[in-house]
N, C-alpha and C positions, 0 to 999 in steps of 0.2 A: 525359627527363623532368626539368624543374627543380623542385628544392625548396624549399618556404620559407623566408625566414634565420629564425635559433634567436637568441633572445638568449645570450652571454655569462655561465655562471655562473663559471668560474674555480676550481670547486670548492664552492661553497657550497650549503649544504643550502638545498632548493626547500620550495615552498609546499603545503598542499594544498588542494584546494577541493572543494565539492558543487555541483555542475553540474543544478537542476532542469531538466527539459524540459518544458515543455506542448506542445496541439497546432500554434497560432498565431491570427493573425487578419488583417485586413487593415488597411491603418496608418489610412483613414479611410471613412467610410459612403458614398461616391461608385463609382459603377460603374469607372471605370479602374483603383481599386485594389481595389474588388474582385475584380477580370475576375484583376488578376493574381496575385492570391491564389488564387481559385479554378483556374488555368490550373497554378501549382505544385501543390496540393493533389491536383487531381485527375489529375495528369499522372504522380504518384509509383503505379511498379507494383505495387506492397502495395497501394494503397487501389483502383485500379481495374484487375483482374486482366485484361483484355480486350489481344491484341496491338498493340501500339502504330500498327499499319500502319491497322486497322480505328479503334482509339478516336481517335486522334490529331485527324483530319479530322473527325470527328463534334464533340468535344470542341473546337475550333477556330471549325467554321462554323455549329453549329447550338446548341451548349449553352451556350456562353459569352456568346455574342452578347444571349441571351433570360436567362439565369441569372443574370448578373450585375446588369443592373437591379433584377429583382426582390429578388437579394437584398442588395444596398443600401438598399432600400425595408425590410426585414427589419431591417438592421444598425441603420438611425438610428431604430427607434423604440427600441432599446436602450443606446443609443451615452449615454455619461456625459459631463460637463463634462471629466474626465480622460481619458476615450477610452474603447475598447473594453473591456467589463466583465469580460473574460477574462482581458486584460492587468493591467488594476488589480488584478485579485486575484490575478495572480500577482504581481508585485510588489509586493503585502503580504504575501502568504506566504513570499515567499524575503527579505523584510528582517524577518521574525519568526523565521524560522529561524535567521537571523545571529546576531539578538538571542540565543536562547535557548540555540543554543550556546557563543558566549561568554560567557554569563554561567553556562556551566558548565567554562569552563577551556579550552574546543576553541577552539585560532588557528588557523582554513580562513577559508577565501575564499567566500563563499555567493554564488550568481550564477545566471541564469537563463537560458535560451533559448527561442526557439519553432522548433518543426521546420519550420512552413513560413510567410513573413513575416517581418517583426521584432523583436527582437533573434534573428539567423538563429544556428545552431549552429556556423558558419566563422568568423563572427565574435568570439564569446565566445571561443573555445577557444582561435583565434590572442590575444585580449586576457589568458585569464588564462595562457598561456606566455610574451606579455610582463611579465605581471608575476611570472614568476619561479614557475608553480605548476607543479614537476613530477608530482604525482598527480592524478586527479581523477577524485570518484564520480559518477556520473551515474546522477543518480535521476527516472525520469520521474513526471509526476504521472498516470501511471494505474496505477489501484490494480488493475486486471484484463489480463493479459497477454492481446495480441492481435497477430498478423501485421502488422494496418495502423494500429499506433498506436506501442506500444514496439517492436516488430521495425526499422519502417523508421527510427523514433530511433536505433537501435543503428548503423542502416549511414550515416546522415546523420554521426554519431562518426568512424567509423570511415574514412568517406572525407577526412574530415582531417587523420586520422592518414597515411592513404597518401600525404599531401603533405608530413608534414613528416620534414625530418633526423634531428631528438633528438624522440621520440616519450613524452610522458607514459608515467606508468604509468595503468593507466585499469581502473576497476570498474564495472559494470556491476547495477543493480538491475532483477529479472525482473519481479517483482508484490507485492503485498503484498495481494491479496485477501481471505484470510484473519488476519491480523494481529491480533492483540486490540485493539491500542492504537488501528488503523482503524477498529474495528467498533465499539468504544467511543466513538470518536469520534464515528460514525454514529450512534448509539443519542441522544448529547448533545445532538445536533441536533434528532432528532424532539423527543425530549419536551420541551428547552426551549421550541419551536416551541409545541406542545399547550400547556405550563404557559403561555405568552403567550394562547393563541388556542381552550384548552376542547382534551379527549381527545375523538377519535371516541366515538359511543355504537355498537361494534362489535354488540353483542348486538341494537342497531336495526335492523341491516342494513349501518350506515356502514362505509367500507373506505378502508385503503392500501392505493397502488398504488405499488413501484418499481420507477423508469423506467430503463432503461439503453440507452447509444446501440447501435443495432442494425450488425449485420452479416451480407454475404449465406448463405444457408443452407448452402450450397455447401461453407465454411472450417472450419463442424464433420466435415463429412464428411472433408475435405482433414486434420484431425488439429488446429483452430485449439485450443487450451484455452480457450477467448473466453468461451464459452455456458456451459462445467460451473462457470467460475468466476464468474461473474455469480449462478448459481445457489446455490453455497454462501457465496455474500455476503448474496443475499437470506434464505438459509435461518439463518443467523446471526444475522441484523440483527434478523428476522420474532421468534427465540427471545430475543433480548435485550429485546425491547418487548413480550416475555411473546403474541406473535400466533401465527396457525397460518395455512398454504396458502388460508384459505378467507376468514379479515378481512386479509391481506397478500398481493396477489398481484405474479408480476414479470411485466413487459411490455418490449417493444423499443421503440423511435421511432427516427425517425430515418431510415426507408425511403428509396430512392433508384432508379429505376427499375424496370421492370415484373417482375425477380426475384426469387426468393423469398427473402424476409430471416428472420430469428431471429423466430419466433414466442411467445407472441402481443404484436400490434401494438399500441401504446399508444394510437393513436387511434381505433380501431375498440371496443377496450377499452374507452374514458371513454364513446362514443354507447349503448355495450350498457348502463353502469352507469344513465346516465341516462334509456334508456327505458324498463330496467327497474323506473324508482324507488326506487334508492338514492338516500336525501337526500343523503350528505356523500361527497365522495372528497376525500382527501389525498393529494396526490402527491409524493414524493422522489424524485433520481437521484441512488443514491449512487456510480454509476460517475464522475460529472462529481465532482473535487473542487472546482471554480470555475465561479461560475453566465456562462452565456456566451448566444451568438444560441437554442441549442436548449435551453436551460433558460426563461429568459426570454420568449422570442419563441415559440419551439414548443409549449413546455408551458404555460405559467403566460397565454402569450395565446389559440395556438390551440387547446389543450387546454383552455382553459379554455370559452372557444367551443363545442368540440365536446359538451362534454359538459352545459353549461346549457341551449344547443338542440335536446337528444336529450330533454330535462324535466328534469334532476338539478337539485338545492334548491341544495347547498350547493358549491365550489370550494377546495380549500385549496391551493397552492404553497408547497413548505417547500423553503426558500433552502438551497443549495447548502452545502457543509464553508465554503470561502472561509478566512476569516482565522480561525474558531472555534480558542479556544486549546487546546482538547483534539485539535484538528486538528495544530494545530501541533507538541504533544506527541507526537503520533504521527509525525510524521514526524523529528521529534528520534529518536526511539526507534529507528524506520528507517534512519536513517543513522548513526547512534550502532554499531550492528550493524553496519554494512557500512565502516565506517571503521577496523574493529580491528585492530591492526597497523601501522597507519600513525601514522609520528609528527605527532600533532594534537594534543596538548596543548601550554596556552602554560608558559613558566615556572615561574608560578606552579602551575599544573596540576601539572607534575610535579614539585615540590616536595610539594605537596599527594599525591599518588601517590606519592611515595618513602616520606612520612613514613607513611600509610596502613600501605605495605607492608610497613617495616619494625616498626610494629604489630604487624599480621597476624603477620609471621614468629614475633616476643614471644610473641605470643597464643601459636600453634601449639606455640611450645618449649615454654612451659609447661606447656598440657595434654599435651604427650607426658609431659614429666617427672610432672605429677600423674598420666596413663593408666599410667607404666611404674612407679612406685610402689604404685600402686594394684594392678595386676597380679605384684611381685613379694609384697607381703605376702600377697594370696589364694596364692600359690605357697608360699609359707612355711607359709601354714595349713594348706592342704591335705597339703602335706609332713606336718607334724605329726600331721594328723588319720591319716595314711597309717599313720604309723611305729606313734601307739598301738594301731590295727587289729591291725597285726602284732605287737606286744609280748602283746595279749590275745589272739591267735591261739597263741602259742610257749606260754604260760604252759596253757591246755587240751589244747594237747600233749602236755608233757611230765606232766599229772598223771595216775596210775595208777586205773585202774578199779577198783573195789571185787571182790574174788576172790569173792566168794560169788555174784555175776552170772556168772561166765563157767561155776564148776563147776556148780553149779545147773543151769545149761539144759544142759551136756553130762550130768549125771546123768541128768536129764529122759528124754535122747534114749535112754542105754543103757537 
């Protein structure tokens, strides 16, 4: 087995960088590159658990063939002057992330990948080893751990580690589902969306719905964390926007053949709200940090669809985290946590850190010297207070009893 060449450090201290991962996409709305987008995506064994002997040939000559048009027809009613909406928003988030950690001191390398398409995972990793980065965090942008999103990121990593000589040192981020600084994020969303566009009248009957992309039912059973944490995201989100299980409910989308997926289904969902004459649904996916084909095109087109022809009045789509600077803050705060340890601050940083620390240490002397002060005069007092105790104790000892008390009662007795 050949290796890669390693750049040449000579000894010199390496770099380090945060490594986003997203899903991917295909590089333009035409069937050929989607076929091959789709042909990686769905070929990766995490996302379609079916023996390769059986899926391969189906996935080949009967779903690709029909899939792909269709879902090019899909992509370009989304598709931006700049390209695909998934990729421009990852590349506003990871050149905000750049921004915001340097301008708190951290010199890393902020960069991005997609797991399947381009900018590929091989290719970054080999780029930032040329440029001299020997650590690197690799933080995916989903917020809810699952088998077939961050799992198969971790092994798309790790297989380019099996290629090279001088191998990074490399950290790994599981989830941040729970997060505060996510959930806040989440929260900033809706209601600036509402303060834009008027609050559901929830006491009406109006309802949020969030959407999260679905996975087969199977993977909770199989041990996935996918489902319990989508749950306590929703349950989180629901309590920060002051809702309850009954005006916020969570749904899947995103279904994909005739198996059973994570219930209940988002599109089935919107026809029930609407036939049963809910005016308004508002819909979020806080699982998608960047609005893409199935935020845009799934929800906000044919969810919107689904649920104005079942009767419902009203339709809201509230746009994805994307570049929101409380979003961004959150993932500062993400990686901030899992970069500890590593030397990432610039210069000036730790200059700014030494002087800090040597502060703190001031500080600390001081109050020890003011707490061991303080501690010896209460020691002093209570000494004192101890001794007079016993000086008034010696002093009723040694004074004699009045003799007419003692013979008295012995009289008494004879």
């Amino acid at each position: 087995m050949r290796f890669d060449p390693e750049p040449i450090s000579h000894g010199q201290s390496g770099k380090t960088a945060v490594l986003l991962i997203n899903l991917g996409t295909p590089d333009e709305p035409r069937p050929a590159a989607v076929r091959r987008y789709l042909r990686e995506f769905l070929s990766d064994p995490r996302v379609v658990e079916i023996p390769s002997l059986v899926w391969q040939p189906l996935l080949r000559l009967v779903i690709l063939p029909f899939r792909s048009r269709q879902s090019a027809q899909k992509y370009a009613t989304v598709w931006t002057r700049d390209g695909s909406p998934l990729k421009v928003n990852t590349e506003q988030q990871t050149n905000a992330l750049r921004a915001l950690l340097h301008a708190n001191d951290y010199d890393v390398v902020v960069d991005y990948a997609m797991r399947y398409g381009n900018p590929s995972i091989p290719e970054r990793i080999r780029a930032l080893r040329q440029n001299g980065v020997e650590r690197i965090l690799v933080l995916p942008l989903y917020p809810q751990y699952s088998s077939s999103t961050t799992a198969t990121a971790s092994d798309a990593v790790f297989r380019v580690l099996g290629r090279l000589r001088n191998q990074p040192d490399v950290r790994t981020v599981r989830d941040y589902h729970d997060h505060p600084a996510y959930i806040e994020a989440l929260r900033q969303q809706v209601e600036g969306y509402w303060l834009q566009n008027g609050r559901p009248d929830f006491a009406a009957g109006e309802r949020l719905l969030l959407s999260f992309h679905g996975v087969p039912r199977r993977t909770l059973d199989l041990g996935d964390p996918y489902h319990d944490q989508c749950v306590k995201t929703a349950r989180l989100l629901a309590a920060a926007l002051g809702l309850d299980e009954t005006t916020c409910r969570l749904t899947f989308q995103s279904r994909f053949g005739k198996a059973e997926w994570l219930q209940p289904y988002t599109a089935p969902t919107l026809e029930e709200l609407g036939r049963g004459g809910t005016p308004r649904v508002d819909v979020f996916c806080p699982g998608f940090t960047s609005d893409c084909l199935e935020t845009l095109e799934e929800i906000n087109m044919e969810g919107r669809h689904a649920y104005l022809s079942a009767g419902g009045k009203s339709f809201h789509f509230i746009p994805c985290l994307n570049g929101a600077s409380a979003w961004i803050t959150a993932l500062g705060e993400i990686a901030a946590r899992h970069l500890q340890g590593w030397p990432v601050l610039s210069p000036q940083g730790e200059a700014d850190a030494s002087a800090a620390a040597v502060a703190s240490t001031r500080q600390r002397q001081v109050a020890a010297v003011a707490a061991f002060e303080e501690a010896s005069a209460a020691a002093a007092a209570a000494a004192q207070a101890q001794a007079q105790m016993q000086t008034q104790t010696q002093t009723r000892v040694q004074t004699p009893l009045p003799s007419e008390g003692v013979h008295g009662e012995a009289g008494a007795r004879s």
